[in-house]
C-alpha positions in Angstrom: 10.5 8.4 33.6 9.9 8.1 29.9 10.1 5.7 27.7 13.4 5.7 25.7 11.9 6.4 22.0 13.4 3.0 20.5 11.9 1.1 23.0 9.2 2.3 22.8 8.7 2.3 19.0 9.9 -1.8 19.3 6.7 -2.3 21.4 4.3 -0.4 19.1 5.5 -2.6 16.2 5.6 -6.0 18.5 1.9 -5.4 19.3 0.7 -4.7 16.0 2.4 -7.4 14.7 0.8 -9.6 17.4 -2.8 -8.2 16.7 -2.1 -9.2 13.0 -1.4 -12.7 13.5 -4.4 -13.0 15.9 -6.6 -11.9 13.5 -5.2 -14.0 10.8 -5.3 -17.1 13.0 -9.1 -16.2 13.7 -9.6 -15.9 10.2 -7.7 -19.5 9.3 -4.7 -18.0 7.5 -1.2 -17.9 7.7 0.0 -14.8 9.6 3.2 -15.3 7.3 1.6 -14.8 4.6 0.9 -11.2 4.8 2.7 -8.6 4.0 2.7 -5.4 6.7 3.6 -2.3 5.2 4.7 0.4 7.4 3.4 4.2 6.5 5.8 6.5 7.9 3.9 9.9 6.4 5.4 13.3 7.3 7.7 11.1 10.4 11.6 11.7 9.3 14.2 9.4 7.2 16.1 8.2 10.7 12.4 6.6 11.6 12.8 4.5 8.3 16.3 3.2 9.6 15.2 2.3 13.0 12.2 0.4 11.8 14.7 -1.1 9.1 17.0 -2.0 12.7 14.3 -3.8 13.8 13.2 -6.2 10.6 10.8 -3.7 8.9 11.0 -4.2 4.9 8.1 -2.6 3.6 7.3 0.8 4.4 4.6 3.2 2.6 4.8 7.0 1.2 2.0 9.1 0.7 3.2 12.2 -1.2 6.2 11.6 -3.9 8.2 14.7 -2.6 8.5 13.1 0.7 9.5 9.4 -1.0 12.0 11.3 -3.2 13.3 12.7 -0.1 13.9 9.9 2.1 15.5 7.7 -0.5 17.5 10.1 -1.1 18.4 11.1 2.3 18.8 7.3 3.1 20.9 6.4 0.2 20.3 2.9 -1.7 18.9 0.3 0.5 18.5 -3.4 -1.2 16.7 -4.1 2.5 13.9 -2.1 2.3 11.0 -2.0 0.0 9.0 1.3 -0.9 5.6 1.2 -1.3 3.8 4.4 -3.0 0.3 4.6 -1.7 -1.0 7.8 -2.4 -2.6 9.3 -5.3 -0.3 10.0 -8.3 -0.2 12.7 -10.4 0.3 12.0 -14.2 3.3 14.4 -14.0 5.1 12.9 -11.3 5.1 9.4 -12.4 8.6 9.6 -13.1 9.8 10.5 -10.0 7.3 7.9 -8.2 8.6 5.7 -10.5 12.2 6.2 -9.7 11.8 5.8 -5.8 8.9 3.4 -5.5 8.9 -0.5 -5.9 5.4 -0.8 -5.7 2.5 1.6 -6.3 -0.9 1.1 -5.3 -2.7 3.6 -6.6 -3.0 2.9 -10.6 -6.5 4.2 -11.2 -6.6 5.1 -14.7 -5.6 4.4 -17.9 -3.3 7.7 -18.4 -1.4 7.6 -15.4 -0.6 3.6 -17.1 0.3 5.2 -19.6 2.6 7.2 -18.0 4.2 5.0 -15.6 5.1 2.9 -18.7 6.5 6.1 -20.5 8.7 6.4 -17.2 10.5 3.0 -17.1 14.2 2.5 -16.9 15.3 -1.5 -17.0 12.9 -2.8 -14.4 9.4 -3.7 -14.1 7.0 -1.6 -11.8 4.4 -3.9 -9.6 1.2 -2.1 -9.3 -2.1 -2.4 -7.8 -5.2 -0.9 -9.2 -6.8 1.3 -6.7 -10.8 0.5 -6.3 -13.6 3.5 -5.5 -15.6 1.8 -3.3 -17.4 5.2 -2.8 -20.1 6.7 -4.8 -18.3 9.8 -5.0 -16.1 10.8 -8.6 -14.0 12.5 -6.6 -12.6 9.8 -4.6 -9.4 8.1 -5.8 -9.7 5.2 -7.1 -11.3 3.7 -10.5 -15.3 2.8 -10.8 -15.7 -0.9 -10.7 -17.3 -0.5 -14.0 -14.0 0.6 -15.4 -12.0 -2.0 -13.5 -12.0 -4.5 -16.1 -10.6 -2.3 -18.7 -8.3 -0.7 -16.3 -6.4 -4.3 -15.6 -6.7 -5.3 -19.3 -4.8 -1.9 -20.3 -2.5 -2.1 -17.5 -1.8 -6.1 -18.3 -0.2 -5.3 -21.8 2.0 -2.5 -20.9 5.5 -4.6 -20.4 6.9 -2.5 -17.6 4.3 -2.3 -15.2 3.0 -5.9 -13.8 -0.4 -6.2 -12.7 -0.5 -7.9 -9.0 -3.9 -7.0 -7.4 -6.4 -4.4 -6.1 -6.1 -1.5 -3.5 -8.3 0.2 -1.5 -9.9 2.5 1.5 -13.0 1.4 3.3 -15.6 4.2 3.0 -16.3 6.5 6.3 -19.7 5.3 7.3 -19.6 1.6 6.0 -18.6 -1.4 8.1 -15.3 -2.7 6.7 -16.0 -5.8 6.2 -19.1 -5.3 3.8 -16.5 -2.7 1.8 -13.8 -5.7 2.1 -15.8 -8.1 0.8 -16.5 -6.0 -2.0 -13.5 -5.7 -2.8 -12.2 -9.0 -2.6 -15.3 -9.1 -5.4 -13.5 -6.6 -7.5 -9.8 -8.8 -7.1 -12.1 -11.4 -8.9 -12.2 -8.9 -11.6 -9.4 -8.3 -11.9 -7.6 -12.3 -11.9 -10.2 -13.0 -14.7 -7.6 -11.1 -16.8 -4.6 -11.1 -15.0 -5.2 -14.8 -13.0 -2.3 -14.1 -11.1 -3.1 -11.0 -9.3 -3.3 -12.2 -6.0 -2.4 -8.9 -3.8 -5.0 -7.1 -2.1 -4.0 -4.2 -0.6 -6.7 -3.2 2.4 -7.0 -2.7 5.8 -5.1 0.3 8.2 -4.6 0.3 12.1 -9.1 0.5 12.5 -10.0 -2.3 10.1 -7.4 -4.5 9.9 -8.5 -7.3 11.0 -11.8 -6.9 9.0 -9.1 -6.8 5.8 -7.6 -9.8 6.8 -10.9 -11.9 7.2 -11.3 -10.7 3.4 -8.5 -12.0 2.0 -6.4 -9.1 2.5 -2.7 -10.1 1.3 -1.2 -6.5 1.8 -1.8 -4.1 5.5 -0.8 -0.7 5.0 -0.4 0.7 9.3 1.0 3.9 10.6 0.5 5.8 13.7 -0.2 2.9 15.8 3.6 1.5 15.0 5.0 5.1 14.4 3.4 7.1 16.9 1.7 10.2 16.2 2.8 12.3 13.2 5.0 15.4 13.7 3.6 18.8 13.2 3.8 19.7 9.3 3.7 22.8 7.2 
């Protein structure tokens, strides 16, 4: 007999949660002191309210049609905290703006620019996203540019600087790309000292993010289950 669906999505999230703490224990932190972020990409709005049923408040959006969508499906929820994580287009900064608490993936000094040029009354916490690759075409800014990224970011008054982001590279142990990047957060609290966040680690390399001073886990099939078909 199958698993009833809820169940089943309770254990998922119960396990993962449960790895997490392991590994911060291991690593001599406070398990409580991380922040899990749940990604529930291309999975519908009603997943959002059972993960909401069962304590979730931070849960991730890749594409701003889709975060558009679900807020607005779901209606106004002061319970639940939406993290954008995806890259943004300069264009749609407004609407990411409108739906998203959080976004993670400031990478340049334009799409600052235009988050700022978006605000209503509240300030926008962001992340600036890191390349840790050699490759341009990777999101995220050079750590040359980081710096001045942060500084730009810092003195625009609706968006408030709280830490780095970013993907371990395909082919690169996670913890030397962590570590790195707990190198560029160093950066980055030189001009803004209290940008703490660091938003690594996904359901592979968690645990190599947390060992790195990873403050912010962004997981999703392993407590959603596998993604539904798309178009």
């Amino acid at each position: 007999m199958d698993a009833d669906p809820a169940d089943a999505l309770a254990d998922r999230l119960s396990e993962v949660d449960e790895r997490i703490a392991q590994a911060a224990r291991a690593a001599g932190r406070d398990p409580a002191a991380l922040t899990r972020i749940v990604v529930t990409k291309f999975h519908p709005a009603s997943l959002v309210d059972e993960l909401a049923a069962l304590g979730v408040r931070d849960v991730g959006e890749n594409r701003q049609q889709e975060l558009t969508a679900k807020i607005a499906e779901l209606g106004p929820r002061a319970d639940l905290t939406w993290h954008f994580i995806g890259q943004v287009q300069t264009k749609k900064a407004r609407a990411v703006r409108a739906g998203a608490s959080v976004v993670h993936s400031l990478d340049r000094i334009r799409l600052a620019d235009a988050l700022d040029a978006a605000a209503d009354d509240t300030v926008l916490d962001v992340l600036l996203q890191v390349n840790l690759t050699d490759d341009p075409a990777r999101g995220g800014v050079t750590p040359a540019d980081l710096a001045a990224l942060a500084e730009h970011a810092a003195g625009l008054t609706t968006l408030r600087v709280r830490g780095v982001m970013a993907v371990a590279p395909l082919g690169e142990h996670p913890a030397s790309a962590f570590a790195r990047l707990a190198g560029h957060a160093a950066t980055v609290r030189a001009t803004v000292p209290d940008a703490t966040w660091i938003s690594a680690g996904m359901t592979a390399d968690f645990a190599e993010a947390i060992a790195a001073g990873a403050t912010h886990l962004r997981i999703g099939s392993a407590i959603t289950g596998p993604r539904p078909l798309h178009g």
